[in-house]
N, C-alpha and C positions, 0 to 999 in steps of 0.2 A: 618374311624373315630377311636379314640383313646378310647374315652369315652361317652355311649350311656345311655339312659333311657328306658326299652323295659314295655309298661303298659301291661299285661295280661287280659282280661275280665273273670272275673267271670265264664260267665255263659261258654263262650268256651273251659275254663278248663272243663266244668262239662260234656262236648258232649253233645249225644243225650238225657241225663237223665237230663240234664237242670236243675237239683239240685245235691248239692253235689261233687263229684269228677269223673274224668274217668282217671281211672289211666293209660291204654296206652297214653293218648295225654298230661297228663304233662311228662310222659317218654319221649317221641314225643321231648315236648320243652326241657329237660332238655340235650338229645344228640344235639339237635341243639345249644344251649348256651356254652356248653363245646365247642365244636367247635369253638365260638365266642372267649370266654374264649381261647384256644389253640392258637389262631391265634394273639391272646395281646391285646386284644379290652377289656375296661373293661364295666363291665354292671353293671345298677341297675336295680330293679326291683320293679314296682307298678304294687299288683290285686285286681282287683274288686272284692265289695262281692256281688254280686246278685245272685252266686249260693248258696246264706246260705239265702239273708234278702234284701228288697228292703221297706223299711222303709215309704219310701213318696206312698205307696201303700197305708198304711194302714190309715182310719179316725180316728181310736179310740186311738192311740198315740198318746204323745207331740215327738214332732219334734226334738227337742234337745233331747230327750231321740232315738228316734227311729235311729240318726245318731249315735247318743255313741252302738246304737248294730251294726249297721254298720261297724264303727269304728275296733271292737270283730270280725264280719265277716274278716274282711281287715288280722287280726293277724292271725285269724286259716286257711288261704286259706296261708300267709307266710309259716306258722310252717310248714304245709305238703309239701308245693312245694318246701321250703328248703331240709328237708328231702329227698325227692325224685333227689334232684339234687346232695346229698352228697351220695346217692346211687351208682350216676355213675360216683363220682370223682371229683365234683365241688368243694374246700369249701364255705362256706356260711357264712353268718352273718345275723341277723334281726336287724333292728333299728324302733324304735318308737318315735314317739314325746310325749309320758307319760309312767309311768313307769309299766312294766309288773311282777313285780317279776324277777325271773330268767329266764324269757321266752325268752325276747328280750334287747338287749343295748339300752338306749337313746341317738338319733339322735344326731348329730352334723357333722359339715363338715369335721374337723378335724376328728372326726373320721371315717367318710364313705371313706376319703382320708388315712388315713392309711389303711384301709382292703383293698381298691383296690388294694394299693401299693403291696399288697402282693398277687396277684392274686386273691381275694376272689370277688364270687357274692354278693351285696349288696342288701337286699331286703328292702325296704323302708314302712313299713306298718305302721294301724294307721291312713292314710289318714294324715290331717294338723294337727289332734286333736283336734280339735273344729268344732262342729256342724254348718250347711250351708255351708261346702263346700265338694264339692266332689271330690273321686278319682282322677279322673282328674285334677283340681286345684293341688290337690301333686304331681300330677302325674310333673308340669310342676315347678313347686315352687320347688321340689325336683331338678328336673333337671337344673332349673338353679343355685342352689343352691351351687351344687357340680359340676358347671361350663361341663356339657354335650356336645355334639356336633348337638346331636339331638334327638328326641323323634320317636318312633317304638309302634305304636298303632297296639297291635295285637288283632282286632273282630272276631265277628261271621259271620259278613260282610265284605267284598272282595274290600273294598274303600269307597269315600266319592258317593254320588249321590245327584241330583237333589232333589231328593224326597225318600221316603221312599220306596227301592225295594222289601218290605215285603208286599207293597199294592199295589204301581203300577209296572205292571211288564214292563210297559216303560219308567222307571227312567232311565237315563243316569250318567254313572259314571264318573267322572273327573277324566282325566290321572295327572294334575298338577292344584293346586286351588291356591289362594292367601288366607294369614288369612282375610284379608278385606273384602274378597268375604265370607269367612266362615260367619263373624259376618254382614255382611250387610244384607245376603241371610238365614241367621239362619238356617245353615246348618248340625248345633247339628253334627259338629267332636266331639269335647269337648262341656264341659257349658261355656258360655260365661265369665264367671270370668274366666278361664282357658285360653278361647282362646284371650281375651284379654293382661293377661299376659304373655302370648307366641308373642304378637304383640309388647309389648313393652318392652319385652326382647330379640325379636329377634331369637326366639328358633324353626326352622325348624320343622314338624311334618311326621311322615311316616306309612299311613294308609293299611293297608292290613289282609288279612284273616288269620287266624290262621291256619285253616286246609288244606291248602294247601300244598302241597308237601314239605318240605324245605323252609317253608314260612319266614321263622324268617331270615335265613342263606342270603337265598335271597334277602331281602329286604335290609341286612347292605349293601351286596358288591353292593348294586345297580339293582339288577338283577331282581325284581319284577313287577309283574302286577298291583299294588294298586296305590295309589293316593299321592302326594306328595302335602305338604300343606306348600305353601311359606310365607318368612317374610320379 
């Protein structure tokens, strides 16, 4: 593929501390994206914030307020993971869909199409900018936006499954799913706005673990164990 969307989660940045950062495993991703990068593949990048905020936890927030911290999580998990990738030779850009200050550029196509042009990782944070939609939703809105080839869902989990392999340990994993089957069987790849979107835009999804060996490298050229989510 030429040009890809790779979503990070949150909390798999964070490893075992499950808040916050681990700094070996965005090293981790950031040698395996150079590589990507090296090879002429261009990437963007959407992470989740739930190693900083998970907003719909809390009852004692308004909703639109607890996604705008969200939102704030999405920017500072950019800034670091940018940084971390300009450590070992990546360059980078952030874009936001509101304005940061000097932090980050506001989004447009035109412009995430020039930085690619020039070798740079695009980090796409900020989410959509408005409250009730999630990561995910940008994650796929971004990607067809800036016309992708497909989407690289890197979890804490190792593919889609039946059911949740956190509580039954006899989930079965799907080697290849259809998004039809995602949203008929509420399969929670993505939220249903997201995975909808991806259906009627056509947008391929590529589900697999983070912490797997070469997990990222793996999965563009093909070579991985996770689950492929057809359109």
């Amino acid at each position: 593929m030429k040009r890809i969307v790779l979503k990070l989660s949150g909390e798999a940045l964070a490893g075992e501390k499950h808040m916050g950062f681990d700094e070996p495993t965005v090293t981790e991703v950031a040698g395996q994206v150079r590589q990507l990068v090296e090879a002429g593949i261009e990437v963007g990048i959407v992470i989740g914030g739930g190693n900083f905020w998970r907003g719909r936890d809390s009852e004692r927030i308004d909703r639109t307020k607890a996604d705008q911290i969200g939102m704030l999580a999405t920017v500072m998990n950019c800034i670091y993971v940018s940084e971390i990738f300009r450590s070992v030779g990546i360059r980078t850009q952030i874009l936001t869909p509101f304005a940061c200050g000097a932090f980050t550029k506001l989004f447009s196509k035109d412009r995430a199409n020039k930085y690619f042009s020039k070798g740079m990782v695009c980090f796409f944070a900020g989410g959509t900018g408005h409250p009730y939609f999630s990561t995910d939703t940008a994650t796929v809105l971004r990607a067809v936006e800036v016309e992708a080839e497909g989407i690289y869902l890197a979890k804490a989990v190792d593919g889609v499954y039946d059911s949740d392999p956190k509580v039954n340990p006899k989930a079965v994993k799907y080697g290849e799913v259809s998004i039809q089957e995602v949203i008929s069987q509420k399969l929670a790849v993505v939220d249903l706005a997201a995975s909808i979107l991806c259906m009627e835009n056509k947008m391929p999804m590529y589900v697999f673990g983070l912490n797997e060996g070469n997990s990222i490298v793996n999965a563009v050229n093909g070579a991985f164990t996770g689950t492929k989510v057809t359109v």
